[in-house]
Backbone as numpy.savetxt, mean C-alpha at the origin, in Angstrom:
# Nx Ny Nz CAx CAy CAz Cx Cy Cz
-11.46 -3.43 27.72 -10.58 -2.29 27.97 -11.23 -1.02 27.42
-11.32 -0.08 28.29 -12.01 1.17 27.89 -10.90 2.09 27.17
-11.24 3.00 26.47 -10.82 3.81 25.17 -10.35 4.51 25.92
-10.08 4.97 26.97 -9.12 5.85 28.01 -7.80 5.12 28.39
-8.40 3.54 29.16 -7.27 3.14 28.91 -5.99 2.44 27.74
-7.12 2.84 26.79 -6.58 2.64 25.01 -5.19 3.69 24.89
-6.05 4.37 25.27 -4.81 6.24 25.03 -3.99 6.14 25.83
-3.40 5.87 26.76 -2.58 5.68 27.99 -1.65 4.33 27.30
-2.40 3.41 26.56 -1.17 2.22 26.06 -0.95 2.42 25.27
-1.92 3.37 24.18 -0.68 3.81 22.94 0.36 5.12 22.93
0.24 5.81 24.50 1.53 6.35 24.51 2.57 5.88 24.96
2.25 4.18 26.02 3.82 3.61 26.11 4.13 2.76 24.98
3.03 1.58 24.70 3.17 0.82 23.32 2.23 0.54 22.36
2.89 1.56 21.29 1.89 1.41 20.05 1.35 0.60 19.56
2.03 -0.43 19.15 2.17 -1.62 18.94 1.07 -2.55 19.29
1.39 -2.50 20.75 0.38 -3.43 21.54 -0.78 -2.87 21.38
-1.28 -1.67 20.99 -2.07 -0.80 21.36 -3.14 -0.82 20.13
-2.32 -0.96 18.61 -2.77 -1.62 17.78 -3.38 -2.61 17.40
-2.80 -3.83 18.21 -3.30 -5.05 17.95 -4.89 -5.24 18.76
-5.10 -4.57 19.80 -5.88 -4.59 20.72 -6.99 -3.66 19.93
-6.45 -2.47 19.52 -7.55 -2.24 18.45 -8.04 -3.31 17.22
-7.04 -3.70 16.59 -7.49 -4.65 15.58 -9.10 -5.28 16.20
-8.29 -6.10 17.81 -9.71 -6.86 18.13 -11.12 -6.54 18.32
-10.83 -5.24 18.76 -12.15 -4.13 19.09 -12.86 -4.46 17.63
-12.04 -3.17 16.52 -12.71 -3.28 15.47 -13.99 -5.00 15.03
-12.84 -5.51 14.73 -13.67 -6.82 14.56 -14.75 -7.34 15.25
-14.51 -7.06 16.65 -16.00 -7.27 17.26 -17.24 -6.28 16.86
-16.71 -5.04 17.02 -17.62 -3.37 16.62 -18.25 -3.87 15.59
-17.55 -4.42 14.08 -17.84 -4.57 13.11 -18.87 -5.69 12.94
-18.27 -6.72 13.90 -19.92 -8.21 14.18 -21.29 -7.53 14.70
-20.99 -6.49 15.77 -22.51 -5.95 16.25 -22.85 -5.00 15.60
-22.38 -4.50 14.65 -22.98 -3.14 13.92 -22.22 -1.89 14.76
-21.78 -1.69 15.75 -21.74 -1.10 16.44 -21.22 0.58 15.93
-21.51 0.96 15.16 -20.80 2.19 14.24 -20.45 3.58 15.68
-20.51 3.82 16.39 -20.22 4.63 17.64 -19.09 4.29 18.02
-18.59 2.81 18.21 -17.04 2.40 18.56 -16.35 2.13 17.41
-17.05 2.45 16.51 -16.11 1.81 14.92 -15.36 3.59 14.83
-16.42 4.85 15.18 -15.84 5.81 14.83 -14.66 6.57 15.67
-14.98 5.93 17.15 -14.24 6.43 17.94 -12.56 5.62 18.15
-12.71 4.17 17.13 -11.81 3.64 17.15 -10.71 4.18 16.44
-11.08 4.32 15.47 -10.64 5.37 14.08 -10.07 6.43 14.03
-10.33 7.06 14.99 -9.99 8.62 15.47 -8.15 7.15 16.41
-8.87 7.18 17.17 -7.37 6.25 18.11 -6.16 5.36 17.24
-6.88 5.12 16.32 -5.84 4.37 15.30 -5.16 5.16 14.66
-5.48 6.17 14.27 -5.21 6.92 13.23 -4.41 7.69 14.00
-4.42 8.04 15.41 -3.14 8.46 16.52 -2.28 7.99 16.97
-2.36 6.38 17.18 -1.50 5.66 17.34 -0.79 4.97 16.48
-1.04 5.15 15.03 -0.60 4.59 13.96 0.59 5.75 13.46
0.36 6.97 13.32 1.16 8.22 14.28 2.37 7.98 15.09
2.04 7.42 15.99 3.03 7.13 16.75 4.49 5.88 16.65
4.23 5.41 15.56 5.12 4.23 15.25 5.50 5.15 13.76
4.75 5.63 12.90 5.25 5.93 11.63 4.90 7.66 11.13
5.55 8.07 10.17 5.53 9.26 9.34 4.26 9.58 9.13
3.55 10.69 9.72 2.27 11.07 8.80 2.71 12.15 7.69
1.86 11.26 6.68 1.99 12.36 5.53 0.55 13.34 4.88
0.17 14.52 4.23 -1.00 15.17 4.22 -1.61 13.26 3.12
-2.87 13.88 3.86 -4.11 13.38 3.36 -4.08 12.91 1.91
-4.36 14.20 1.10 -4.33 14.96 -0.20 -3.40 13.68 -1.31
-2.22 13.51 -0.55 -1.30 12.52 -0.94 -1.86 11.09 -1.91
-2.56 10.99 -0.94 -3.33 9.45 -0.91 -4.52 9.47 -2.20
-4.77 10.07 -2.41 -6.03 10.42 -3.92 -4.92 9.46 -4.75
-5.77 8.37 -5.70 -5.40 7.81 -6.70 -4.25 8.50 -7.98
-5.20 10.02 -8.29 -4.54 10.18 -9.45 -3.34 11.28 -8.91
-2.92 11.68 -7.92 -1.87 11.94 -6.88 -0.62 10.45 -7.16
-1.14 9.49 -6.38 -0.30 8.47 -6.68 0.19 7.65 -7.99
-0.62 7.97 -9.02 -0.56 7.55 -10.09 0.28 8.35 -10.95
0.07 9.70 -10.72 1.47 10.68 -11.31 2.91 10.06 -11.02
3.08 9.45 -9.39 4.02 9.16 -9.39 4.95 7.93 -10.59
3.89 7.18 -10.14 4.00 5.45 -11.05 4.07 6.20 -12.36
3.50 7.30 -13.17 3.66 7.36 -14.54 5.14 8.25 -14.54
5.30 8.82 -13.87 6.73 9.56 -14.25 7.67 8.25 -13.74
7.58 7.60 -13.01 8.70 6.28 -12.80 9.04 5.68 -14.00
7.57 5.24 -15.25 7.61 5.18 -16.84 8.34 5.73 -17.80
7.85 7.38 -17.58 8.70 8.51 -18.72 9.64 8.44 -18.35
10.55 8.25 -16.99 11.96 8.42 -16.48 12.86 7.85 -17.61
12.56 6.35 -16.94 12.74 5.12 -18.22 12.93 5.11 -18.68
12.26 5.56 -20.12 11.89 5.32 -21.26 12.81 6.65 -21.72
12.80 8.10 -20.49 14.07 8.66 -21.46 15.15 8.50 -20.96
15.43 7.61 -19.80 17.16 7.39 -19.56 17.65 6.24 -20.57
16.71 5.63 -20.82 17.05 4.40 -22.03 16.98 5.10 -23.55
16.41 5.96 -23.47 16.91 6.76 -25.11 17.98 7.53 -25.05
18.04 8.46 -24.34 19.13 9.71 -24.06 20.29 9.63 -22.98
20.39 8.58 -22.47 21.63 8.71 -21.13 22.29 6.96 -21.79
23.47 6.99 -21.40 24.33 5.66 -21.22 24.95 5.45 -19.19
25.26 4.25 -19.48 26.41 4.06 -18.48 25.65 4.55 -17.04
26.77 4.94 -16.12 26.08 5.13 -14.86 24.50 5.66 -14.59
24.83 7.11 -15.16 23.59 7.81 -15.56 22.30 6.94 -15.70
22.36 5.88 -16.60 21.16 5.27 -17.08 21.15 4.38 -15.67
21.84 4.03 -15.36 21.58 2.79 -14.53 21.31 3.46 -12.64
21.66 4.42 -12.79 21.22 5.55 -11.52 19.50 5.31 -11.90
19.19 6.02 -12.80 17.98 6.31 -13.26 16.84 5.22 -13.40
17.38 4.28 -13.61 16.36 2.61 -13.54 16.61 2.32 -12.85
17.58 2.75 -11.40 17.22 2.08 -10.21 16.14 2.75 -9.44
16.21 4.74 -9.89 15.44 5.67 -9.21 13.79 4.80 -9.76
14.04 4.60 -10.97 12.50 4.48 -11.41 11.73 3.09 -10.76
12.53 1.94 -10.62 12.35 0.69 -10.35 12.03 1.25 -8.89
12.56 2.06 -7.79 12.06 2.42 -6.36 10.93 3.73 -6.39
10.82 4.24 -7.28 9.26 5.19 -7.71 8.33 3.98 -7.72
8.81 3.25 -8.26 7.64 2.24 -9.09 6.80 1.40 -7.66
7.77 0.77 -7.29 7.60 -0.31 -6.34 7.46 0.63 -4.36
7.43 2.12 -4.59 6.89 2.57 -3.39 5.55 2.90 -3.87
5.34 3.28 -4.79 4.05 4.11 -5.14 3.03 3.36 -5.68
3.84 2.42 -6.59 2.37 1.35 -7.39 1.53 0.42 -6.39
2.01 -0.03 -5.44 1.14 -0.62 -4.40 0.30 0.27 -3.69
0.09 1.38 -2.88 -0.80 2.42 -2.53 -1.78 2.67 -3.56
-1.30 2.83 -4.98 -1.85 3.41 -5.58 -3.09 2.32 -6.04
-2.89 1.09 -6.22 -4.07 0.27 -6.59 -4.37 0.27 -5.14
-4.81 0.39 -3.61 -5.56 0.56 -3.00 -6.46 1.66 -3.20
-5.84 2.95 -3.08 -6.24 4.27 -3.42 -7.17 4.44 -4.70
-7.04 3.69 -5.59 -8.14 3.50 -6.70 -9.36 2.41 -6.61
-8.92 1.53 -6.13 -10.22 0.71 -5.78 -10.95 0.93 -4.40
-10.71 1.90 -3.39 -11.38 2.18 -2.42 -12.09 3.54 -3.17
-11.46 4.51 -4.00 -12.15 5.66 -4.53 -13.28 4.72 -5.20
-13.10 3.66 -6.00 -14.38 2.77 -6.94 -15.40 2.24 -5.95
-15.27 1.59 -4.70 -16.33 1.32 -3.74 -16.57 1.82 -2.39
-16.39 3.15 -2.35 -16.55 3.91 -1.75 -16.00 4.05 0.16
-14.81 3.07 -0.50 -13.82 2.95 1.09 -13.22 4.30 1.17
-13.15 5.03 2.08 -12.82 6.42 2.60 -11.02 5.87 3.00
-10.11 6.74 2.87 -8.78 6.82 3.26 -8.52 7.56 4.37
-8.31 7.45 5.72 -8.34 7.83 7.08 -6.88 8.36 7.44
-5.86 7.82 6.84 -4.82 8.20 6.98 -3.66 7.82 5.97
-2.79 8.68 5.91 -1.50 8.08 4.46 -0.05 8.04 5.52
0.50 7.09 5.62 1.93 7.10 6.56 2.95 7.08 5.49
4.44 7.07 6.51 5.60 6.36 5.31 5.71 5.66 6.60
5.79 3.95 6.40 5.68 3.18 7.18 6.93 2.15 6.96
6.88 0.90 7.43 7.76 -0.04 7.23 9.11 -0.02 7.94
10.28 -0.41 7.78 10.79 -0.62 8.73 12.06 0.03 8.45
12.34 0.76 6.85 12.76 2.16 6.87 12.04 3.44 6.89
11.03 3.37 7.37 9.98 3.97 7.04 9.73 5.26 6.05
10.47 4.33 4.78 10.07 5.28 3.53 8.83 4.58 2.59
8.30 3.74 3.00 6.82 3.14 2.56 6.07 3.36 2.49
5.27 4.15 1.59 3.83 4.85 1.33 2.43 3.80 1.72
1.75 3.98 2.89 0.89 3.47 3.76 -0.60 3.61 3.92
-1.74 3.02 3.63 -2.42 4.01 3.29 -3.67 3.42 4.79
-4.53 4.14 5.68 -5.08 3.57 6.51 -6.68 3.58 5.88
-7.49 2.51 5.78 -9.21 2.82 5.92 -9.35 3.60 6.60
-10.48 3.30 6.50 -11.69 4.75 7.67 -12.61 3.31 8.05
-12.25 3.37 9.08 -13.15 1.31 9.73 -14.60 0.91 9.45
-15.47 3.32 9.53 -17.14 2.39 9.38 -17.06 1.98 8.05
-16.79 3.26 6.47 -16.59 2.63 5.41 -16.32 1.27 5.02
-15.56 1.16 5.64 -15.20 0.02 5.12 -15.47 -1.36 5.34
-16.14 -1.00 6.87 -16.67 -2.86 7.01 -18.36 -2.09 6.50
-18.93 -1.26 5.92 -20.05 -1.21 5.36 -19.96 -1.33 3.73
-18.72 -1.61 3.39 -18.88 -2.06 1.78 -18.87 -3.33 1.79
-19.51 -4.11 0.90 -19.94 -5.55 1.00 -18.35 -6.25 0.70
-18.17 -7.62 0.95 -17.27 -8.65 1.27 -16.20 -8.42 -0.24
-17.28 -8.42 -1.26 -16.09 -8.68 -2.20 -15.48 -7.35 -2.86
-16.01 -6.52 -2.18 -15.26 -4.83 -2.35 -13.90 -4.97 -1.64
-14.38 -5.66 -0.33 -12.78 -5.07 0.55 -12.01 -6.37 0.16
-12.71 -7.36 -0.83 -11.33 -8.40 -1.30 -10.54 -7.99 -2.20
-10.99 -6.98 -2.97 -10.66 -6.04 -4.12 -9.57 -5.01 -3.90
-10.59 -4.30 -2.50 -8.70 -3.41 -1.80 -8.33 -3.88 -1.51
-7.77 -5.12 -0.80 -6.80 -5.65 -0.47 -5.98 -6.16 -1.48
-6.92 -6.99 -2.58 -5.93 -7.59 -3.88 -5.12 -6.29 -4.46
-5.87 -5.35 -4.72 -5.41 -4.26 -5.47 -3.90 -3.91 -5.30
-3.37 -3.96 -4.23 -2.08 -3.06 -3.95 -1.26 -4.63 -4.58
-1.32 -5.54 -4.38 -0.79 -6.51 -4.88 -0.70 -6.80 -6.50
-1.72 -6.76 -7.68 -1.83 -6.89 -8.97 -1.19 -5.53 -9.47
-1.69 -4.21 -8.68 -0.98 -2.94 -9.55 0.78 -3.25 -9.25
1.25 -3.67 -8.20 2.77 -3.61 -7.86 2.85 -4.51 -9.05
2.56 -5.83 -9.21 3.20 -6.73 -10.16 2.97 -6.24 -11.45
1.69 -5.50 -12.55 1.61 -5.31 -13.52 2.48 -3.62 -13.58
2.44 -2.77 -12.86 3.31 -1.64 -12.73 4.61 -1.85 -13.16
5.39 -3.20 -12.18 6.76 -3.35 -12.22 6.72 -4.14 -14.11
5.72 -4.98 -14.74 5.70 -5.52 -15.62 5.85 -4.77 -16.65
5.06 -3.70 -16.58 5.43 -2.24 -17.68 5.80 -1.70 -17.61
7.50 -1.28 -16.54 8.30 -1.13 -16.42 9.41 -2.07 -17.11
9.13 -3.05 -16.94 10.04 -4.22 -17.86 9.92 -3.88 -19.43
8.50 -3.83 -19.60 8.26 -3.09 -20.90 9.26 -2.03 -21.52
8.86 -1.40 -20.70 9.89 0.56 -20.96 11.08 -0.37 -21.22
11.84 -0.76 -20.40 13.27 -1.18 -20.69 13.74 -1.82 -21.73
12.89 -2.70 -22.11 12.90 -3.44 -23.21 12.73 -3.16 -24.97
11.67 -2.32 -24.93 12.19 -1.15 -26.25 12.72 -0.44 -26.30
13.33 0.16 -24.93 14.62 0.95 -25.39 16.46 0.81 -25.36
16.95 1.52 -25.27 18.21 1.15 -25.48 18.62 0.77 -24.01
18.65 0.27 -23.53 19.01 -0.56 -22.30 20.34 -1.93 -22.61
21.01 -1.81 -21.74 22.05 -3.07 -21.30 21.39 -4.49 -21.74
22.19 -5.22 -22.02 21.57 -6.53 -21.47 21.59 -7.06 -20.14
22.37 -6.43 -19.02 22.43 -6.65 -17.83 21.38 -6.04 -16.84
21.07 -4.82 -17.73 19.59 -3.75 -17.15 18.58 -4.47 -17.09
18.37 -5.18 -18.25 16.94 -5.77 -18.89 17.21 -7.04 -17.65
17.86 -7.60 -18.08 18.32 -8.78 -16.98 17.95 -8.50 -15.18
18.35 -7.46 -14.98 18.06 -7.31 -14.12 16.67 -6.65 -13.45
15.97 -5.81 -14.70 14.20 -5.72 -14.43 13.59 -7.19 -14.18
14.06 -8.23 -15.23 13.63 -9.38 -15.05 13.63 -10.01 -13.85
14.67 -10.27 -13.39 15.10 -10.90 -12.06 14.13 -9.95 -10.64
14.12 -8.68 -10.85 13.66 -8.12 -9.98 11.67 -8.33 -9.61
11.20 -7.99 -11.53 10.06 -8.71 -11.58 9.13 -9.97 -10.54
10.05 -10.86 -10.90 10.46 -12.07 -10.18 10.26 -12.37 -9.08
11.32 -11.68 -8.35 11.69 -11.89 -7.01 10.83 -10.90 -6.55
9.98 -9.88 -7.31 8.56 -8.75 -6.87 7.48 -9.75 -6.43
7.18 -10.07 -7.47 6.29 -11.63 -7.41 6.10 -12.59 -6.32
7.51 -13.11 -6.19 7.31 -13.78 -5.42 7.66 -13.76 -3.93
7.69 -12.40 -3.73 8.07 -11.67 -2.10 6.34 -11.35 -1.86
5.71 -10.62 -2.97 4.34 -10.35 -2.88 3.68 -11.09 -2.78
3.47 -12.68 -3.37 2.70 -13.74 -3.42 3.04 -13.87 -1.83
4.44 -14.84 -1.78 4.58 -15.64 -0.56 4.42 -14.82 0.86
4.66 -13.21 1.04 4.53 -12.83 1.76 2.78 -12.44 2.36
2.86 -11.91 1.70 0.82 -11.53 1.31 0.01 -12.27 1.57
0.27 -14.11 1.36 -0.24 -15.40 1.71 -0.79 -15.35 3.28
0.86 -15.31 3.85 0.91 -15.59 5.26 0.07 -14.19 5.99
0.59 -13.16 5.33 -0.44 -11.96 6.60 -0.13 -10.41 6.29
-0.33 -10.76 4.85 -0.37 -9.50 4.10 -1.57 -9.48 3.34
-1.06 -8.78 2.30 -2.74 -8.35 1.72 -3.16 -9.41 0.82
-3.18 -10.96 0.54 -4.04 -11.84 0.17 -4.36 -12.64 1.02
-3.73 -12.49 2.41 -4.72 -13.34 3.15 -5.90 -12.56 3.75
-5.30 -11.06 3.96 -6.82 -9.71 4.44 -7.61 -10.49 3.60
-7.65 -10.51 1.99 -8.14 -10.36 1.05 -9.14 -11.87 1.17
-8.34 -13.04 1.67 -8.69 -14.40 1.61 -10.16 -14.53 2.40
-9.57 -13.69 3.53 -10.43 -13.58 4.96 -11.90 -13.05 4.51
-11.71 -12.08 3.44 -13.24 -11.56 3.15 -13.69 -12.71 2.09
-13.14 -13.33 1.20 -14.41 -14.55 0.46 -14.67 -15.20 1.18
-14.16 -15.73 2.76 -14.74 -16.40 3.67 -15.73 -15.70 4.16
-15.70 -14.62 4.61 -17.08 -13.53 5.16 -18.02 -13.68 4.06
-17.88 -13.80 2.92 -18.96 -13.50 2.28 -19.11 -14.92 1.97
């Protein structure tokens, strides 16, 4: 299928239009082919557009996203010293959804800045599409060796779980409920194991699986 008729199916279905890129890429990427890797990129990054929120670029820089995840911390740590009652519990829910939109982007966004994977596009994606999204740049990235891109992929997965973990932290030295704490716990948890079991099947540890097999 030629890249003309690429543009014509991702203005009726994105979707489909996506997946069909997926396959391109992967072949582009077996022959070296860097001419269709770039022109793919440009099309993804339009049709990825077309299903979700683009947000600026700028966004997507590590220590951008990492401001967020650290004020989700200080929130915390002063609604559990200085607020009671609703107030506090408004506030550890705001921080627990800072935490868990932003800490996953953000360990991609830092380990592609460490091996030199380029960020092509930042969405709010998902299926409210308030999900911070972050796209490669395709030549980068199938030109960093196997166990780089097992690294971005793990990444968004270990920062969500240790993020939400020192968040449990914050709660826990400070003046918090026992039903608060109880409930970072439980959430922890059920973080864990939505991220493990989901990620397995065709999220980011099986991407991740797929490259120790390449290499």
């Amino acid at each position: 299928m030629s890249f003309e008729s690429l543009r014509l199916l991702a203005e009726q279905n994105p979707a489909l239009c996506l997946k069909a890129l997926k396959k391109i890429e992967i072949s582009a990427a077996k022959n070296g082919d860097v001419k269709t890797l770039e022109e793919l990129n440009q099309l993804r990054n339009y049709t990825f557009s077309k299903l979700h929120t683009k947000l600026p670029i700028k966004l997507a820089r590590p220590e951008v996203l990492f401001l967020f995840v650290i004020f989700s911390f200080l929130v915390a740590v002063f609604a559990g010293v200085y607020t009671k009652g609703e107030i506090r519990l408004f506030a550890l829910l705001f921080c627990v959804g800072l935490n868990v939109l932003f800490a996953h982007p953000f360990g991609h966004a830092l380990v592609a800045e460490l091996t030199g994977i380029r960020i092509s596009g930042f969405y709010l994606a998902g299926k409210a599409k308030i999900e911070p999204t972050l796209l490669y740049e395709v030549v980068s990235y199938h030109k960093a060796q196997p166990e780089k891109r097992f690294w971005f992929h793990l990444a968004g997965v270990l920062s969500t779980l240790l993020c939400l973990a020192l968040l449990a932290l914050c709660v826990f030295v400070t003046n918090y409920a026992l039903y608060e704490r109880i409930f970072v716990v439980l959430l922890f948890i059920f973080a864990s194991f939505s991220e493990v079991f989901n990620s397995t099947k065709k999220g980011d540890i099986a991407r991740a699986n797929a490259q120790l097999r390449c290499h």
